[in-house]
VMD Tcl script that builds the backbone (N, CA, C; Angstrom):
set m [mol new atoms 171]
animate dup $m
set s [atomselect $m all]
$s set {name element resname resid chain x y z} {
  {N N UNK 1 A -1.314 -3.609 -16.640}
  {CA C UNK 1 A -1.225 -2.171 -16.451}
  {C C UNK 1 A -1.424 -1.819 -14.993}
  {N N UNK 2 A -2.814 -2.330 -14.627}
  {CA C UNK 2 A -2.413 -2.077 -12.772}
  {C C UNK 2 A -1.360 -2.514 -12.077}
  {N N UNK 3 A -1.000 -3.768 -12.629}
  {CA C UNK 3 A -0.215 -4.693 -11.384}
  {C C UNK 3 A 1.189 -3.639 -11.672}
  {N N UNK 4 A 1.169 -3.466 -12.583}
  {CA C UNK 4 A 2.221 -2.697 -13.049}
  {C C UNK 4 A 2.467 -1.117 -12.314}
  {N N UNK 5 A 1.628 -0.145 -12.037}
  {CA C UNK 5 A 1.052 0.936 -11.631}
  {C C UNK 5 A 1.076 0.560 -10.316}
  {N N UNK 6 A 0.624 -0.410 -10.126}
  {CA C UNK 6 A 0.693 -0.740 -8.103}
  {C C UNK 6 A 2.073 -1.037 -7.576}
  {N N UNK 7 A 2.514 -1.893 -8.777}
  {CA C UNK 7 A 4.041 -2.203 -7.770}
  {C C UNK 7 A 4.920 -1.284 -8.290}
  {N N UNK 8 A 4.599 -0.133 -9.121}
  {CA C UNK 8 A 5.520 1.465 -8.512}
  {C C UNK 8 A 4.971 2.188 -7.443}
  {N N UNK 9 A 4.176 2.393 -7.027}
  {CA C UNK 9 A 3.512 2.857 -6.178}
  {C C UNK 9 A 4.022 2.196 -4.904}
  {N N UNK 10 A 4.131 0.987 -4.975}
  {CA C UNK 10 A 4.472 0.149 -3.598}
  {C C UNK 10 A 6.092 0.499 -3.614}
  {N N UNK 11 A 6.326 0.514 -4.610}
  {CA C UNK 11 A 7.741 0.531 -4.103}
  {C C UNK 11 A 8.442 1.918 -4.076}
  {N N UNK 12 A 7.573 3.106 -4.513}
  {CA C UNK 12 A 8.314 4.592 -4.313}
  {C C UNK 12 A 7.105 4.539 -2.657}
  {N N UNK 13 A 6.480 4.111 -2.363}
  {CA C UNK 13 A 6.191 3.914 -0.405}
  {C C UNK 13 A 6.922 3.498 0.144}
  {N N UNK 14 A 7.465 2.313 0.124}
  {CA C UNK 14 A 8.361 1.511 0.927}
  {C C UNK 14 A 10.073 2.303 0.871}
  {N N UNK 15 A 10.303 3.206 -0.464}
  {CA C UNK 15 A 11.919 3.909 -0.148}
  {C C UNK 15 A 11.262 4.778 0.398}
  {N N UNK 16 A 10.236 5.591 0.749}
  {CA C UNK 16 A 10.179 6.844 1.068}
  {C C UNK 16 A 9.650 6.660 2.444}
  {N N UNK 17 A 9.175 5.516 3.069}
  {CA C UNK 17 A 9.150 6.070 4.316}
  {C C UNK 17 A 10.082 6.164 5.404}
  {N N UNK 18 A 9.941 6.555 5.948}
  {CA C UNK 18 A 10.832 6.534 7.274}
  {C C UNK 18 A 11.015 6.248 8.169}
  {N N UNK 19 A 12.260 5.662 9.309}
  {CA C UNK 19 A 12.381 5.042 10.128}
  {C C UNK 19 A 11.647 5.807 11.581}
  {N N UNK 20 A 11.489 5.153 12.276}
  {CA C UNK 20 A 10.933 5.267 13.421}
  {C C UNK 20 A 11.949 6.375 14.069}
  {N N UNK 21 A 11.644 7.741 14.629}
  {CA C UNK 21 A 11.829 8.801 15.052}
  {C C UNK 21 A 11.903 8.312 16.791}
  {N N UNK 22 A 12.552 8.617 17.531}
  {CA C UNK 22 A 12.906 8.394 18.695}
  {C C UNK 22 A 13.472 9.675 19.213}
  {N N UNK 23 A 12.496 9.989 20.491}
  {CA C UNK 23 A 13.263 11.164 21.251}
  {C C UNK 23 A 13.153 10.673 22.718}
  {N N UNK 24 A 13.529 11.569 23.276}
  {CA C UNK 24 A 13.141 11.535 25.364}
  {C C UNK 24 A 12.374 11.213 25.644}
  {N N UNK 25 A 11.129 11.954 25.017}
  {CA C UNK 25 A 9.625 12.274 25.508}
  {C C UNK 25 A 8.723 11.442 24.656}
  {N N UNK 26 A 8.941 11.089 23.000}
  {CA C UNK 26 A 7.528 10.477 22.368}
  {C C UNK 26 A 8.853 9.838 21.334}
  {N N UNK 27 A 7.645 8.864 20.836}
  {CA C UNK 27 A 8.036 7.768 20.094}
  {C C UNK 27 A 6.812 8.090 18.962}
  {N N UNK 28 A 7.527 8.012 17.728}
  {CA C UNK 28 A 6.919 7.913 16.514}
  {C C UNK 28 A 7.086 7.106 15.657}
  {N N UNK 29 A 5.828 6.225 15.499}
  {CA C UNK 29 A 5.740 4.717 15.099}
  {C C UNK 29 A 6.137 5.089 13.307}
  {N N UNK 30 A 6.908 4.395 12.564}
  {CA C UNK 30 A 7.143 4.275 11.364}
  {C C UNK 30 A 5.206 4.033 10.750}
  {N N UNK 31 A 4.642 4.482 9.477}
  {CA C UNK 31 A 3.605 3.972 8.976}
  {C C UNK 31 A 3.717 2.875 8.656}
  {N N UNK 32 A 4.569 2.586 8.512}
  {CA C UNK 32 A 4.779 0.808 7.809}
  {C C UNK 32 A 2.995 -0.124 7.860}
  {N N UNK 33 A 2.725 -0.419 9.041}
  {CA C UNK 33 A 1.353 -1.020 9.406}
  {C C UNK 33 A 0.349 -0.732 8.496}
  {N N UNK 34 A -0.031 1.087 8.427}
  {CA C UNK 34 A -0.665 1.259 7.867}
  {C C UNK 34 A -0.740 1.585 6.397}
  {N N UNK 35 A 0.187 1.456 5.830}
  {CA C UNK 35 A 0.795 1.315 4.456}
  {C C UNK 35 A 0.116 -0.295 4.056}
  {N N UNK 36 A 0.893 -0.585 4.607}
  {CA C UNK 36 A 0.372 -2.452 4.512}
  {C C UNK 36 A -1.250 -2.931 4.237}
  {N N UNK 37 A -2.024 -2.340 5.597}
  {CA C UNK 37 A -3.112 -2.486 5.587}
  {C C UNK 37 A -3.651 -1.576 4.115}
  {N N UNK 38 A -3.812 -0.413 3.862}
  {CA C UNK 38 A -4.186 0.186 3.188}
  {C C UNK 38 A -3.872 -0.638 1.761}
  {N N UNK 39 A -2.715 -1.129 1.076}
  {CA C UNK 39 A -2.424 -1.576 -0.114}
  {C C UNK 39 A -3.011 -3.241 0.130}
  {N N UNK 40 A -3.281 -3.798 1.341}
  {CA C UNK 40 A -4.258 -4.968 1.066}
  {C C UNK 40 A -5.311 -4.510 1.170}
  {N N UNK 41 A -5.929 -3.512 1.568}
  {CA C UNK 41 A -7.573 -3.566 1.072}
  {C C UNK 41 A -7.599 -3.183 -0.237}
  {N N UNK 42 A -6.537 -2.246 -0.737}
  {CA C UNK 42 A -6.696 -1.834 -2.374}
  {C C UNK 42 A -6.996 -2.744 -2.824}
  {N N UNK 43 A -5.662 -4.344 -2.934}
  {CA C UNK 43 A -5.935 -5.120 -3.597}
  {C C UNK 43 A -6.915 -6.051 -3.837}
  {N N UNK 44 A -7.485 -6.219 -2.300}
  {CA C UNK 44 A -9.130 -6.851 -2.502}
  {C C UNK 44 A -10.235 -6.099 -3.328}
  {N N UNK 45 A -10.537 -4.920 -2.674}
  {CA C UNK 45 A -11.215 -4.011 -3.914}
  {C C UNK 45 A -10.413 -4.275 -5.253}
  {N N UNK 46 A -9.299 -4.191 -5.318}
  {CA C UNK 46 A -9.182 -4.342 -7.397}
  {C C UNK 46 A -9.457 -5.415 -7.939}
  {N N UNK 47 A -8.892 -6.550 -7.008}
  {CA C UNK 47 A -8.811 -7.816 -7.178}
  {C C UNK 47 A -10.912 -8.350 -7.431}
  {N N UNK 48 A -11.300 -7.801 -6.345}
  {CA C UNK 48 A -13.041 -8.131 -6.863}
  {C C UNK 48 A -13.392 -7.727 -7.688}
  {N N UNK 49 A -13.245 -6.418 -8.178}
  {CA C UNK 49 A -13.468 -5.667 -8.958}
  {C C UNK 49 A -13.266 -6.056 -10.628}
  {N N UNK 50 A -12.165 -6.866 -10.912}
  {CA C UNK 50 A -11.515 -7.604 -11.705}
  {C C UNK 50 A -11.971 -8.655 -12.082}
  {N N UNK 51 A -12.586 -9.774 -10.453}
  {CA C UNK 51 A -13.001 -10.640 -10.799}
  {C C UNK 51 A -14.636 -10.721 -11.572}
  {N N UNK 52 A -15.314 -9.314 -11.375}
  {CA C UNK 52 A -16.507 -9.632 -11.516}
  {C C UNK 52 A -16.840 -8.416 -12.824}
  {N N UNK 53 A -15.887 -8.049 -14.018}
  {CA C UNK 53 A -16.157 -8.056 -14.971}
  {C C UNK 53 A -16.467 -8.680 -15.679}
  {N N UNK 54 A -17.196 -8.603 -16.731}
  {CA C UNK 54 A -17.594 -9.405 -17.046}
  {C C UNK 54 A -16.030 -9.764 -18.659}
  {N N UNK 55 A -16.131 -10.678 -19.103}
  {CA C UNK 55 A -14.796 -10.852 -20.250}
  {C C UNK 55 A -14.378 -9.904 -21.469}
  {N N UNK 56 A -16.757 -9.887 -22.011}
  {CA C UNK 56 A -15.970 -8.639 -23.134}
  {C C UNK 56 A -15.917 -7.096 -22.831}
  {N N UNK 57 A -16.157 -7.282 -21.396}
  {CA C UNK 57 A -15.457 -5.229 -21.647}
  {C C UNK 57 A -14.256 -5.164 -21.562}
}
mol reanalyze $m
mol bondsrecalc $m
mol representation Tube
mol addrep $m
């Protein structure tokens, strides 16, 4: 059910963001990086979280 719930989530992020914006004056970095980072710390938090239930709950 999570893994399931996470990889829609990952994947309506990854169509929806957007390419890197380029003008004269400023440059606007795509989130990509921080997308990334953010969905690997999720998965360590779920992933521990998971590991240290105990079987019968």
């Amino acid at each position: 059910m999570i893994g399931r719930t996470l990889s829609s989530i990952l994947l309506s992020l990854a169509a929806a963001a957007p390419a890197a914006a380029q003008s004269a004056s400023a440059v606007v970095p795509e989130p990509s990086g921080m997308v990334l980072l953010g969905m690997g710390l999720a998965g360590v938090v779920i992933g521990r979280a998971l590991a240290r239930r105990k079987p019968g709950e």
